[in-house]
DRENTORRO-301177 format. One line per field, with one value per residue (C-alpha): residue in one letter; residue number from 1; x, y, z. Coordinates in steps of 0.02 Angstrom, whole numbers, plus 50000, padded with zeros to 5 digits. Example, Ala and Ser with C-alpha at 12.3 -4.5 7.8 and 13.67 -1.06 7.14 Angstrom:
r A,S $
k 1,2 $
east 50615,50684 $
north 49775,49947 $
up 50390,50357 $
end
This chain:
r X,X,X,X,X,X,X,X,X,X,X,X,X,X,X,X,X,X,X,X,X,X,X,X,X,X,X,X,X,X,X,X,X,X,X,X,X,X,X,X,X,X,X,X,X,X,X,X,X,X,X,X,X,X,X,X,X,X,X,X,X,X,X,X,X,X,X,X,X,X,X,X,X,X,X,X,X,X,X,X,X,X,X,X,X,X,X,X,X,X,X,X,X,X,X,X,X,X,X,X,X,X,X,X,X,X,X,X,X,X,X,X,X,X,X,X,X,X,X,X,X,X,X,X,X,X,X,X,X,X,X,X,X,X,X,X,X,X,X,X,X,X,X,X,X,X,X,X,X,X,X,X,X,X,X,X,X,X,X,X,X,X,X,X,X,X,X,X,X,X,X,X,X,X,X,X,X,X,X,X,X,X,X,X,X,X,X,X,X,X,X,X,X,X,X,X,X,X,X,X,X,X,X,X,X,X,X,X,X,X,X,X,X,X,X,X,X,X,X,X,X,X,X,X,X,X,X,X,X,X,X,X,X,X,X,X,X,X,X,X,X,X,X,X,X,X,X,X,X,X,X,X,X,X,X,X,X,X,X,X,X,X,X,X,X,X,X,X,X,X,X,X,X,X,X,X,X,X,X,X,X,X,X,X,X,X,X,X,X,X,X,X,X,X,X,X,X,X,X,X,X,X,X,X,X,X,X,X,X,X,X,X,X,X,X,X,X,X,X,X,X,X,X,X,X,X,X,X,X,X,X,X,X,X,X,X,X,X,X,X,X,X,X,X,X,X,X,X,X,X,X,X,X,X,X,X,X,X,X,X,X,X,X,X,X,X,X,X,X,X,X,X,X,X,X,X,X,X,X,X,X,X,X,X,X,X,X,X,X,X,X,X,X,X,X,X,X,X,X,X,X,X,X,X,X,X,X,X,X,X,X,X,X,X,X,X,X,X,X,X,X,X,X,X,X,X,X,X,X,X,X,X,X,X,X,X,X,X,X,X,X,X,X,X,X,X,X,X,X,X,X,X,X,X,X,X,X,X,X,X,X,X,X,X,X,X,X,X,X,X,X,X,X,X,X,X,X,X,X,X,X,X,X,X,X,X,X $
k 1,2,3,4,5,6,7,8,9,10,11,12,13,14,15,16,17,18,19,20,21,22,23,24,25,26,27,28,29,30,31,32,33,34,35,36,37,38,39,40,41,42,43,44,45,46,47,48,49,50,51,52,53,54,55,56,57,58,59,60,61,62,63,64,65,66,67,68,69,70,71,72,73,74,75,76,77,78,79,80,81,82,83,84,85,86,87,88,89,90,91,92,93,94,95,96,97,98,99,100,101,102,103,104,105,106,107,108,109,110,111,112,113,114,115,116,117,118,119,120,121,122,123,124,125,126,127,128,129,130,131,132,133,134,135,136,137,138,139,140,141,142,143,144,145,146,147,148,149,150,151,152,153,154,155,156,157,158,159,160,161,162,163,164,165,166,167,168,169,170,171,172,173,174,175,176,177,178,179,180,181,182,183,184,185,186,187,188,189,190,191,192,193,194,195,196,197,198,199,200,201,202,203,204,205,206,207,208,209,210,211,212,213,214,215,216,217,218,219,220,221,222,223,224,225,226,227,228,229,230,231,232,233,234,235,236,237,238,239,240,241,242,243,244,245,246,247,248,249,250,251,252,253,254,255,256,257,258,259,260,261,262,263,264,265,266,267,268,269,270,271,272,273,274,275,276,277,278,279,280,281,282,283,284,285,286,287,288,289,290,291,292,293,294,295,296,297,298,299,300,301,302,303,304,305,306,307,308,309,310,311,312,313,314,315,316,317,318,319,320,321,322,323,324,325,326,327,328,329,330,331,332,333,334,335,336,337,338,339,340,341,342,343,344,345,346,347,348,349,350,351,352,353,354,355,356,357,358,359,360,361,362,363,364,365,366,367,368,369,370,371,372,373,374,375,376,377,378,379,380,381,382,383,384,385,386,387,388,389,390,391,392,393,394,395,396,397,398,399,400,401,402,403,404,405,406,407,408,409,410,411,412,413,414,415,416,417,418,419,420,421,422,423,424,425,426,427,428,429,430,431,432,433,434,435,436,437,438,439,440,441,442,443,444,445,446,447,448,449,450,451,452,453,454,455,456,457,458,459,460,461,462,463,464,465,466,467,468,469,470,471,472,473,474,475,476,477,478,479,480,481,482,483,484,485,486,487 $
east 61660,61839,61804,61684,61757,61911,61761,61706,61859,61909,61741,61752,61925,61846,61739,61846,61984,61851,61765,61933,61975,61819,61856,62023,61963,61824,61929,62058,61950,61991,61866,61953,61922,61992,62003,62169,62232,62347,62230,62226,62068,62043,61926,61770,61740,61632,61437,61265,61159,60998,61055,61073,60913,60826,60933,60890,60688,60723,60783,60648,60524,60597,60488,60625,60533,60577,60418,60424,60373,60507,60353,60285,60436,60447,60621,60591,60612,60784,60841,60762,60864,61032,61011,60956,61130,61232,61129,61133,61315,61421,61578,61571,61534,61690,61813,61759,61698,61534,61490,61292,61308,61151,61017,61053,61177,61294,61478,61570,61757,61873,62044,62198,62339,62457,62390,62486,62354,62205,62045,61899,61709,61584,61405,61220,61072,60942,60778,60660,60536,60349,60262,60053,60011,59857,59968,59976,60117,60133,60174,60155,60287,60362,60327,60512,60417,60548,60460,60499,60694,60682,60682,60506,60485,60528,60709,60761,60869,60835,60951,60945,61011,61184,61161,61148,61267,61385,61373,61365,61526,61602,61537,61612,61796,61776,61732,61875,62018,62034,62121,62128,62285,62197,62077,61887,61721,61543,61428,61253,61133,60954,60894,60969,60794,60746,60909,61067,61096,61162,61296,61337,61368,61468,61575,61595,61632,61767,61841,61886,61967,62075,62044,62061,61988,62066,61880,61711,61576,61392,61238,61205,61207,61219,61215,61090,61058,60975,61084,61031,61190,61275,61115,61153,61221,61336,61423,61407,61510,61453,61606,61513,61317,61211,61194,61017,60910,60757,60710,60559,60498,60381,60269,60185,60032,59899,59769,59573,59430,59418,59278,59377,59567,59695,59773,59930,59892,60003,59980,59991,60150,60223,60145,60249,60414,60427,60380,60534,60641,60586,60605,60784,60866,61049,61128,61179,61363,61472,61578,61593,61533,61369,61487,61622,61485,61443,61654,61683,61536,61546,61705,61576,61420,61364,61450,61367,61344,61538,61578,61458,61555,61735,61710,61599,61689,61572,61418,61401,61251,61180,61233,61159,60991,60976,61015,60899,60759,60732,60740,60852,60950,60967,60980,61152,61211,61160,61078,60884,60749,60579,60458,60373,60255,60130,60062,59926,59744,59661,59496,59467,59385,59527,59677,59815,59940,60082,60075,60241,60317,60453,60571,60698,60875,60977,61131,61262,61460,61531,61374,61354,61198,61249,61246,61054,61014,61064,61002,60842,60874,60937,60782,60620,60695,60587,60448,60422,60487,60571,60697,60767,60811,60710,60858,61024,61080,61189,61318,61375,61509,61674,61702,61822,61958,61954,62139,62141,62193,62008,61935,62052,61990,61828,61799,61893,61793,61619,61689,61732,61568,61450,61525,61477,61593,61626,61592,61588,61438,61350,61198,61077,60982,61066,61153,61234,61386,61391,61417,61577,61702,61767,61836,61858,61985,61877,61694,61611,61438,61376,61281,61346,61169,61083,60909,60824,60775,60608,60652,60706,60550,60520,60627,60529,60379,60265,60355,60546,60650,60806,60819,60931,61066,61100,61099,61232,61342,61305,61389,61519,61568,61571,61691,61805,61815,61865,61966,62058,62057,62120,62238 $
north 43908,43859,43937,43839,43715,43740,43796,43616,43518,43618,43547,43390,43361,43430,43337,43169,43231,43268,43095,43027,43112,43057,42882,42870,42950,42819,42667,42716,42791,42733,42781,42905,42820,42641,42493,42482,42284,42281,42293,42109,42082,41971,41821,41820,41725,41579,41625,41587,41673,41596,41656,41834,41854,41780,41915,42067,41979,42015,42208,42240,42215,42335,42507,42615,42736,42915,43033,43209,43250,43188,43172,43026,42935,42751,42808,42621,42519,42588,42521,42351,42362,42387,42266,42137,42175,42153,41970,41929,41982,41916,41914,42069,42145,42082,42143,42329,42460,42560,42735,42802,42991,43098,42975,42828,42843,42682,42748,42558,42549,42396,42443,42416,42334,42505,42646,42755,42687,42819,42698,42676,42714,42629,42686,42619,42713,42632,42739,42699,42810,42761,42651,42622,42450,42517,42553,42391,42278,42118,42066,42195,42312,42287,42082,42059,41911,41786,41746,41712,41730,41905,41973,42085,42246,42436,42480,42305,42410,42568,42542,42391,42279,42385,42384,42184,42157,42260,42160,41996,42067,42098,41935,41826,41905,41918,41767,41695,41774,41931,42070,42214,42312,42473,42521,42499,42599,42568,42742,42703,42864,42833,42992,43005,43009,43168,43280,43154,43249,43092,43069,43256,43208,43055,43160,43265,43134,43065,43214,43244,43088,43173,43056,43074,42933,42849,42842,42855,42712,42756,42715,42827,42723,42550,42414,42497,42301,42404,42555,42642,42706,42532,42441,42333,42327,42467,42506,42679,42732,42923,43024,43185,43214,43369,43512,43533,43731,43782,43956,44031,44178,44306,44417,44544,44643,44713,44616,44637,44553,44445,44546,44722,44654,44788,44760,44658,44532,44435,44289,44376,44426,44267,44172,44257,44258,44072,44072,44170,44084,43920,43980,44025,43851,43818,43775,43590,43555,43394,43431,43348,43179,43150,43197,43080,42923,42963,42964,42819,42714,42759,42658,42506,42584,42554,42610,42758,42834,42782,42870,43029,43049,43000,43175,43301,43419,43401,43328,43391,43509,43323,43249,43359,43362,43186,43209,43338,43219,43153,43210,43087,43123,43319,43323,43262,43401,43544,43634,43592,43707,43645,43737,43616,43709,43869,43965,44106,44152,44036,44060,44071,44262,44323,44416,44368,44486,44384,44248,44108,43962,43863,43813,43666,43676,43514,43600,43525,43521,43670,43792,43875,43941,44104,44070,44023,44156,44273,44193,44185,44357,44396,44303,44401,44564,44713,44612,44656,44496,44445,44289,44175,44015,43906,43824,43859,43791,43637,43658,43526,43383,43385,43261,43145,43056,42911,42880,42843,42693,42687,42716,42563,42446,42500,42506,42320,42242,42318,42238,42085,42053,42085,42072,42268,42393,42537,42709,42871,42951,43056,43054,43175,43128,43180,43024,43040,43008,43240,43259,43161,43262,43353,43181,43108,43130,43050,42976,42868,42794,42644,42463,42313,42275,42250,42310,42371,42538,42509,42415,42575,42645,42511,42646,42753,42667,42481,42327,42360,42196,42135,41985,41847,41862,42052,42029,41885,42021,42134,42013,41965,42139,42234,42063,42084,42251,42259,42132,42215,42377,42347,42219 $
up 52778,52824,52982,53030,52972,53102,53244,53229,53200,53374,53464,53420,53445,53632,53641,53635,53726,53883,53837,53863,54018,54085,54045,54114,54275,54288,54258,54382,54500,54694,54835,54948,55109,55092,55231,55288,55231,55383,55505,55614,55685,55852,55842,55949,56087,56111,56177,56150,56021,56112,56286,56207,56128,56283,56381,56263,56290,56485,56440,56325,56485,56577,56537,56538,56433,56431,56416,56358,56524,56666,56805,56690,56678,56809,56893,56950,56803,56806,56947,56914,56759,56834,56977,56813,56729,56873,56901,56707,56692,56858,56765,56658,56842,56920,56782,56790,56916,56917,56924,56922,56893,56825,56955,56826,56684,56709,56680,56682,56690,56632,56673,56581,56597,56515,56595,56467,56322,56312,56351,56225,56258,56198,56219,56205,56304,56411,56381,56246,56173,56213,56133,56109,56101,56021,55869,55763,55833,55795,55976,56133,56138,56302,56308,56209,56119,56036,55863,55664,55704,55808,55965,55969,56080,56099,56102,56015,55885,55977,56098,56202,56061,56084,56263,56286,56138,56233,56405,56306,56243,56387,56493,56354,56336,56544,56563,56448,56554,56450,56490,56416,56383,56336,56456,56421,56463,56437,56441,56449,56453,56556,56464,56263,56202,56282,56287,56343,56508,56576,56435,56493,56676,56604,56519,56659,56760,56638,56612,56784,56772,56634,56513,56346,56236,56092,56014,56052,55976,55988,55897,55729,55562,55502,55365,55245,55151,54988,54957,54814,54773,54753,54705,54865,55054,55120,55294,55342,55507,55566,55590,55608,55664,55616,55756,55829,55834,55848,55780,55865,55750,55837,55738,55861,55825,55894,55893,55914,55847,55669,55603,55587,55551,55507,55313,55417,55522,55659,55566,55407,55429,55502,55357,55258,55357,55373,55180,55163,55281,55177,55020,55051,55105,55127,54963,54935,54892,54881,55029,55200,55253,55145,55002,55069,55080,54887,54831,54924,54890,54703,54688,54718,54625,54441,54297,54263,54441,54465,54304,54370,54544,54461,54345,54465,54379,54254,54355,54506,54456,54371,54571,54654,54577,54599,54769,54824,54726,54902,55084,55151,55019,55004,55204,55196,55090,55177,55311,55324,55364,55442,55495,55657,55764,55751,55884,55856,55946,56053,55975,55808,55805,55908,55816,55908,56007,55964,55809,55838,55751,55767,55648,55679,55589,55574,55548,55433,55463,55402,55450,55633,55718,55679,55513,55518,55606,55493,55350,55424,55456,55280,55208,55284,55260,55342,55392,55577,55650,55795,55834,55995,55999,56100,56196,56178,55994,55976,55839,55718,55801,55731,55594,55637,55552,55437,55453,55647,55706,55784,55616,55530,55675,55656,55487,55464,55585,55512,55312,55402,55518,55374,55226,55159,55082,55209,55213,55305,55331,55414,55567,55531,55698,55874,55986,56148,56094,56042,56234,56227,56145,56270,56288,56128,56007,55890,55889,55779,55765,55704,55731,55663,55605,55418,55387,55231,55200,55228,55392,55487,55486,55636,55733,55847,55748,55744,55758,55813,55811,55809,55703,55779,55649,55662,55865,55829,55710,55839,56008,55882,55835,55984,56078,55937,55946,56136,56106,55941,55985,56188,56153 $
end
């Protein structure tokens, strides 16, 4: 009895000193990427919110659409679009040079005043994906209709908002009599929406140049206004974005007729191959950027989640359950795995010689395509299966730091402009800005725009807008920045 006595005694004495530890490490606990107080902002300059939206209205007309097949695209509407920003933007067009490389990526050059400062690029693409007016909007997609406080049309958020906020940026400070110290370029990729060869060429271009930018700024993540982690609005800058594969998986056989089928079939056996392949994803963890976003957001986040992520030495299984509950939410943790496209007979009585599918990786920081393929490898086992890639794989970006003096300017101006706490994060999508860093010493991606979390489903879908305040954030944020970061 006195045993057990001492057995419990021991627990519970356990059990508060861990109670306390937890407690302590909850009340002091500091998120690990914090806005530097010492940053000093610039102000903005004076310009006209009405004048911009009626200018992003004018961009949204221009079909600069990129199909999935090039022959469909209007090389046309291009052009129209450049001569319109070099009519809509005289002063902006005096202060910095031009380059078209690629047929029409714009490569824009402000030069500074101390050639011995590396320059800063910022980037917004011109290409849209399409858009059927057939599909539900409110207001034709290509009209740029100026209704209910919003500027109505495809590519409002997706990208033309950056692109005008940039060059009502830029007309404004130019316009003023600013000059920039630091040397500043604009990128602006015709074709991000089907591959980002222009931002290639671009970075070609610049790197023959021998530059070597301070910081790169491209689309990627925003002002999420309902955040479920805080409960309300959070500022999430990308420093890293996923890598991008496709896995083709091959099963051949020998086909014949549907009435007499061997015990394996083609599609037999790749049935079960991507089974395997699924069944075997890439474990979750809290490490790299999604696991930065959740530290440094819990600082701001309810008592109990900020108690969960101040002690993950105790709750990270709890973490990462919760996590994985959703797909947005697992994908930031690890590698994902999904299975796209399938491939078999052409008529359905036909075995087929060959049964295919695809499989599309989003590949997180930390993993390689190596590393998929040989788990994919490691996964089906014997099954007579074969693997390529359908285009050559691109690997994960770099993450980049959140001590820079990019990231401080960056990260002060997004807290200031909308008023959110700030966090890394990172883009699970592709931007153009991954064909930069041969260049960069450090890219980031983000829009100084608020929208809900039902709101981005307008991207790529019905009824993309850009409501009239986020397009002001968005003029006043990328001036001060130029003006901040250039100075």
């Amino acid at each position: 009895m006195r045993i057990w006595t001492k057995a419990a005694l021991a627990a519970g004495v356990a059990v508060v000193v861990l109670a306390g530890v937890a407690a302590v490490r909850t009340a002091t606990y500091e998120a690990p990427v914090a806005l530097d107080p010492g940053t000093a902002l610039a102000p903005a300059p004076a310009f006209d919110l009405q004048t911009a939206a009626a200018h992003l209205s004018q961009a949204i007309g221009f079909r600069t659409v990129s199909h999935q097949e090039a022959a469909d695209n209007q090389a046309a509407e291009w052009d129209r679009l450049h001569a319109w920003l070099q009519t809509t933007y005289p002063a902006a067009h005096r202060a910095m040079s031009r380059d078209i490389v690629a047929g029409h990526t714009l490569v824009y050059t402000w030069p500074g005043s101390d050639a011995s400062l590396d320059p800063i690029v910022l980037m917004a693409h011109q290409d849209v994906v399409p858009a059927d007016a057939a599909e539900g909007w409110t207001h034709p997609p290509f009209d740029g209709v100026i209704a209910d406080g919003a500027v109505w049309g495809r590519g409002a958020v997706d990208d033309k908002g950056s692109l005008i906020g940039l060059f009502e940026a830029a007309e404004a400070l130019a316009a003023s009599g600013f000059q920039p110290r630091r040397t500043i370029i604009i990128v602006s990729g015709h074709d991000e929406e089907v591959g980002g060869g222009g931002a290639q060429a671009a970075n070609d271009l610049l790197k023959s140049r021998g530059l070597k930018a301070q910081f790169v700024l491209d689309e990627g993540l925003l002002v999420v206004a309902d955040n479920p982690l805080t409960g309300g609005p959070a500022a999430l800058i990308g420093v890293a974005e996923k890598g991008y594969a496709t896995l083709i998986v091959s099963a051949p056989a020998d086909g014949g007729h549907s009435s007499a089928p061997p015990p394996q079939t083609g599609v037999g056996v790749l049935a079960k191959a991507v089974s395997e392949i699924t069944d075997h994803p890439f474990p979750m963890s809290l490490e790299g950027p999604g696991a930065d976003m959740l530290r440094t957001l819990g600082a701001d986040a309810p008592l109990p989640l900020k108690a969960a992520l101040a002690n993950t030495w105790a709750t990270e299984p709890l973490i990462l359950r919760q996590m994985a509950a959703t797909p947005a939410g697992a994908a930031l943790l690890h590698t994902t795995i999904a299975p796209t496209m399938l491939q078999g007979s052409a008529k359905e009585n036909v075995l087929p010689r060959e049964a295919k599918a695809w499989i599309n990786y989003r590949i997180a920081p930390g993993d390689t395509s190596e590393d998929v393929l040989a788990r994919a490898k490691d996964a089906v086992g014997d099954l007579p299966v074969e693997f390529a890639w359908s285009r050559p794989p691109v690997e994960p970006s770099a993450v980049s730091s959140t001590e820079s003096d990019g990231w401080k300017v960056i990260a002060a101006l997004a807290a200031d402009v909308t008023g959110a706490p700030v966090a890394p994060g990172l883009v699970t999508a592709g931007t153009d800005s991954r064909f930069l860093a041969e260049v960069a010493q450090d890219t980031y991606r983000f829009q100084p725009i608020t929208l809900s979390m039902s709101e981005t489903t307008m991207i790529h879908g019905v009824d993309e807008r850009m409501t009239l305040e986020n397009l002001d954030r968005m003029v006043r944020f990328y001036a001060r920045l130029m003006a901040t970061a250039a100075r």
